[in-house]
PADO-571901 format. One line per field, with one value per residue (C-alpha): residue number from 0; y, x, z. Coordinates in nm, 3 decimals, m for minus. Example, Ala and Ser with C-alpha at 12.3 -4.5 7.8 and 13.67 -1.06 7.14 Angstrom:
nr: c(0_1)
Y: c(m0.450_m0.106)
X: c(1.230_1.367)
Z: c(0.780_0.714)
This chain:
nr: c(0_1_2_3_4_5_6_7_8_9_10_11_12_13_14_15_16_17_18_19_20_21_22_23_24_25_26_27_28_29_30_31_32_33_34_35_36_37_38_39_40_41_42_43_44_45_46_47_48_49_50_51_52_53_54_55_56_57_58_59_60_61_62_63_64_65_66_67_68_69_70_71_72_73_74_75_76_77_78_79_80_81_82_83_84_85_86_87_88_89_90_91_92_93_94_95_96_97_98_99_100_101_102_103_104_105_106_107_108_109_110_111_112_113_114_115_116_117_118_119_120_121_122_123_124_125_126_127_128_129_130_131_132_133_134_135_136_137_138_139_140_141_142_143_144_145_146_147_148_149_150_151_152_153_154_155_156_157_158_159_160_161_162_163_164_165_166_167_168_169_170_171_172_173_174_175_176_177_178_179_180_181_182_183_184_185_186_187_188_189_190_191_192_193_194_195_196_197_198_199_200_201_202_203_204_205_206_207_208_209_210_211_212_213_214_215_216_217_218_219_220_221_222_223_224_225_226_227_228_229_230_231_232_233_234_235_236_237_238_239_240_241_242_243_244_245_246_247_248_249_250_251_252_253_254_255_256_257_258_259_260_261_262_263_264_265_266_267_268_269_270_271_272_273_274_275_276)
Y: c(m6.229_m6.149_m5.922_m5.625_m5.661_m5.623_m5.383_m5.187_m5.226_m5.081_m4.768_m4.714_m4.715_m4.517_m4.816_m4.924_m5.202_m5.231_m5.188_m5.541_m5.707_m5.945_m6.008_m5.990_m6.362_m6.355_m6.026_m6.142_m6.411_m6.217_m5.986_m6.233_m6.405_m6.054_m6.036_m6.390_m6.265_m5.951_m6.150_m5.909_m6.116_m5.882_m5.553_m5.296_m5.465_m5.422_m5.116_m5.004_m5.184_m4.994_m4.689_m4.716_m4.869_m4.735_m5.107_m5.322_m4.969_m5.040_m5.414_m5.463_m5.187_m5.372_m5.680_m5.495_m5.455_m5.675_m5.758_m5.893_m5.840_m6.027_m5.865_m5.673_m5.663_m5.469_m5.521_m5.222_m5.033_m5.167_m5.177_m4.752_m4.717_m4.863_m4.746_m4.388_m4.288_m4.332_m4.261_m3.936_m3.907_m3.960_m3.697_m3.464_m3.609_m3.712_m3.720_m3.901_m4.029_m4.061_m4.324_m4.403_m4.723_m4.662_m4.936_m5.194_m5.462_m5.749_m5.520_m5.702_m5.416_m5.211_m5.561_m5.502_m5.111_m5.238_m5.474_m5.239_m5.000_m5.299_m5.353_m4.972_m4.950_m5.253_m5.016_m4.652_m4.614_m4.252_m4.361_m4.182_m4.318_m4.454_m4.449_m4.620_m4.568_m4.853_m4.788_m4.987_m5.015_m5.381_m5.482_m5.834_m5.805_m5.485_m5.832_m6.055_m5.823_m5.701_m6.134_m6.115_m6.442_m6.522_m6.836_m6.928_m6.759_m6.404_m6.520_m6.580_m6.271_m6.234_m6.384_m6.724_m6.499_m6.237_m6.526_m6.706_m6.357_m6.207_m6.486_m6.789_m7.112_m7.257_m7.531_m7.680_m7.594_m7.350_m7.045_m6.833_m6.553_m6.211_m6.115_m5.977_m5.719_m5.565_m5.481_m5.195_m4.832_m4.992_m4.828_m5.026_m4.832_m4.843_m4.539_m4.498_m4.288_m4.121_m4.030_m3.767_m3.669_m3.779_m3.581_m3.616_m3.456_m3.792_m3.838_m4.110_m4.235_m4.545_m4.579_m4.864_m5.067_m4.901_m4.599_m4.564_m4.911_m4.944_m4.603_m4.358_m4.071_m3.805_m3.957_m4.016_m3.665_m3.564_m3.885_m3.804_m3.433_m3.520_m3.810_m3.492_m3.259_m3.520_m3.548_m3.334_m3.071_m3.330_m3.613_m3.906_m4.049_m4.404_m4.537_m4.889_m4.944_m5.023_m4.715_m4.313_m4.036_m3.956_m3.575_m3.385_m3.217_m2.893_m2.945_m3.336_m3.412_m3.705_m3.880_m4.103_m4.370_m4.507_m4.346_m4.425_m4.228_m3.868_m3.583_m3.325_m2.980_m2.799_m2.451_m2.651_m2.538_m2.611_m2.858_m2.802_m3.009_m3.022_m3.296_m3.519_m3.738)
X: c(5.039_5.317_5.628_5.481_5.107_5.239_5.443_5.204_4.981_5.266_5.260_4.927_4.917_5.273_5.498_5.848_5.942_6.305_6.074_5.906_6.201_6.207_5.848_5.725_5.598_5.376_5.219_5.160_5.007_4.731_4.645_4.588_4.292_4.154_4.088_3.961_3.710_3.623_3.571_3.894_4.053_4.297_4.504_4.293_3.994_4.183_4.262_3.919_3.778_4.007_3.979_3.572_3.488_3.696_3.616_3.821_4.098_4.132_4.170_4.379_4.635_4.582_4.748_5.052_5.141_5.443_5.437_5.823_5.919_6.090_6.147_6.470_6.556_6.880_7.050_7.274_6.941_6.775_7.138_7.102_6.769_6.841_7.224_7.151_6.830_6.599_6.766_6.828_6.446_6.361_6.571_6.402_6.033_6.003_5.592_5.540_5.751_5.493_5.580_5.493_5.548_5.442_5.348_5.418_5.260_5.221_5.332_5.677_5.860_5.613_5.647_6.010_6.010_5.767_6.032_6.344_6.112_6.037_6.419_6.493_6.156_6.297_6.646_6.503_6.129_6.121_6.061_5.767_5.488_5.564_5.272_5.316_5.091_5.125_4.968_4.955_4.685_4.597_4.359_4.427_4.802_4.670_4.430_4.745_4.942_4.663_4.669_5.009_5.075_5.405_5.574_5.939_6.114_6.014_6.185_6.517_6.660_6.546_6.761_6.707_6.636_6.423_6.208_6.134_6.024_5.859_5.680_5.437_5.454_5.139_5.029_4.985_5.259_5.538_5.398_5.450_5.213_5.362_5.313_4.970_5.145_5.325_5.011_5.045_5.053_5.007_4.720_4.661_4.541_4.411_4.629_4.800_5.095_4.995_4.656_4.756_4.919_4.843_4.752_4.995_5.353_5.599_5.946_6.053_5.891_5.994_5.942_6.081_6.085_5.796_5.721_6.063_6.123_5.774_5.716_5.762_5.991_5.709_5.448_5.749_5.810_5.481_5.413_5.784_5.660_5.296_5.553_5.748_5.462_5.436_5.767_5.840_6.131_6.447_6.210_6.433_6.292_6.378_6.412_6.556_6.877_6.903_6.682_6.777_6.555_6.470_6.547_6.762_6.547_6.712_6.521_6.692_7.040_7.251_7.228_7.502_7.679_7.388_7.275_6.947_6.854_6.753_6.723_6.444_6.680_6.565_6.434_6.273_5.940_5.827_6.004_6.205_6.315_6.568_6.639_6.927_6.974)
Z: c(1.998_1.841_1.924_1.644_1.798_2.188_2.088_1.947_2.220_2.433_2.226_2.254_2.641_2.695_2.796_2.719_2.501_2.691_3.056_2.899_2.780_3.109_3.152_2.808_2.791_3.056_3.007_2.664_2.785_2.971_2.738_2.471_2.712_2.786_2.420_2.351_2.678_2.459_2.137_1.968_1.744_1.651_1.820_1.639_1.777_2.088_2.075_1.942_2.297_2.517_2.410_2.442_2.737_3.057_3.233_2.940_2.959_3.360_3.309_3.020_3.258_3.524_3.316_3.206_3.579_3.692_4.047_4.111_4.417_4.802_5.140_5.174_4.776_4.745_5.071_5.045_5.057_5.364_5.600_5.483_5.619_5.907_6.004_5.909_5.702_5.952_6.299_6.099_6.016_6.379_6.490_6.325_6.327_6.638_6.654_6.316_6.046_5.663_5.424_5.073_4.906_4.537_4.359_4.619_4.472_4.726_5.000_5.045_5.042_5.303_5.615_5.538_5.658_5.984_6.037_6.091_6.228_6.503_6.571_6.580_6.836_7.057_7.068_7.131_7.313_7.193_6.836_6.676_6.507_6.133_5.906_5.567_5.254_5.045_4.654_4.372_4.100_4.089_4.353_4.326_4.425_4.733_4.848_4.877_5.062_5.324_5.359_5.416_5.283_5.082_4.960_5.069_4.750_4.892_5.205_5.052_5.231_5.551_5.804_5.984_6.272_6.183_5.964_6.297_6.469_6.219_5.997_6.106_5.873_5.712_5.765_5.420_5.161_5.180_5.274_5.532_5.692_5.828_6.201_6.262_6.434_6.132_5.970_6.215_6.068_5.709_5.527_5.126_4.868_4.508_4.318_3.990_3.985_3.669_3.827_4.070_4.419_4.733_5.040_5.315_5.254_5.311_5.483_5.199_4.907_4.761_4.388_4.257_3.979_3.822_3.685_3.556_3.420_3.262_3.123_2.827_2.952_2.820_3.085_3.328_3.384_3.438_3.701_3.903_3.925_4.073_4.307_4.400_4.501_4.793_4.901_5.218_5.253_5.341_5.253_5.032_4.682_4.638_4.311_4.115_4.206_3.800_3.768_3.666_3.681_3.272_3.404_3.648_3.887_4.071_4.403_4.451_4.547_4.532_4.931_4.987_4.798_4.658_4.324_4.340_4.661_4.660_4.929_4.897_4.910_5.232_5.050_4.757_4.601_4.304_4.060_3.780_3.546_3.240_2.981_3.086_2.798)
């Protein structure tokens, strides 16, 4: 396949050619055996396939995903959460504190919330109860992180420490398995941010390195605005740290030094958007 064929495959389903630029080989390379499989020998073929049968639409989707991820990516992030975002949350939740992790792929970045919220727990009994939703829309990676089984380069930033506490080693190989009891409050779920809201209203959503990087902005807006309908009044939105929100939105604010974290205004209803560039 070559760079005009996958790129015209990416129009066609409402993706970026810059989102790609990174993972473009590989992707490539799966695509080009789901057509072999469906006996396409070229993109209009393809095309033609997808668009008819809604089984070869959800796979070949399913493909384009990119599942890059390791516990505690963006340290900057994680030391916020724990020094001030969440004792803050607590404070004012004190029964239950609702979670989304949107398109968390193989869950990495879900164990690494349980994880400060086990070291803030071990500091303050009164903590309430943290419930994580964590959505993506390939089943296969949803499988691996309900497993909970990751190889060493996923480890690369969790501390000596906290590796020993929190992760067992395997036996065979270089794996390691996450605590049984982390799995706790984590609830994995089939969903595609285009496809509609969820149901609970959430303290923080974490949206990262998806939507926005992989995305058209005309299908972005209308994905961050079904994202925002879930977000709670002083809820955060947590995007890419390389990441910028296609629009300005008048019921977000800039939260702290980081310019990829957003607070929910207090009095916000419902969301409004303008072009930003």
């Amino acid at each position: 396949m070559d760079d005009h064929q996958f790129r015209r495959l990416l129009d066609h389903l409402g993706l970026s050619w810059t989102g790609y630029r990174k993972v473009r080989k590989g992707v490539k390379k799966r695509v080009s055996r789901h057509m072999q499989a469906l006996n396409c020998s070229n993109m209009a073929g393809y095309l033609h396939k997808i668009d008819k049968s809604k089984e070869a639409r959800d796979e070949c989707e399913r493909l384009m995903t990119v599942s890059i991820s390791r516990f505690f990516r963006d340290k900057k992030l994680w030391d916020l959460l724990l020094d001030e975002m969440l004792p803050g949350l607590i404070e004012q939740h004190p029964e239950k504190i609702m979670v989304w992790s949107a398109g968390c792929a193989c869950g990495e970045e879900a164990y690494s919330l349980n994880i400060l919220w086990d070291a803030l727990e071990s500091s303050d009994a009164r903590s309430p109860v943290l419930d994580i939703t964590a959505t993506d829309m390939n089943p296969i990676t949803l499988k691996r992180a309900r497993d909970g089984i990751y190889p060493v380069s996923s480890l690369k930033e969790v501390p000596e420490e906290m590796r020993a506490r929190y992760f067992h080693p395997e036996e065979v190989g270089k794996n390691y398995r996450i605590k049984e009891s982390l799995k706790k409050g984590l609830h994995w779920r089939v969903h595609n941010l285009l496809s509609g809201t969820l149901e609970s209203p959430f303290q923080i959503i974490l949206m990262r390195n998806n939507l926005l990087t992989y995305y058209h902005d005309a299908i972005k807006r209308a994905a961050l605005k079904n994202v925002l309908c879930c977000l709670g009044s002083g809820g955060f939105l947590i995007i890419g740290s390389h990441e910028r929100l296609p629009f300005e939105v008048s019921e977000l604010h800039d939260y702290g030094s980081l310019s990829y974290i957003f607070q929910k205004r207090e009095s916000a209803g419902s969301s409004t958007f303008s072009a930003s560039g």
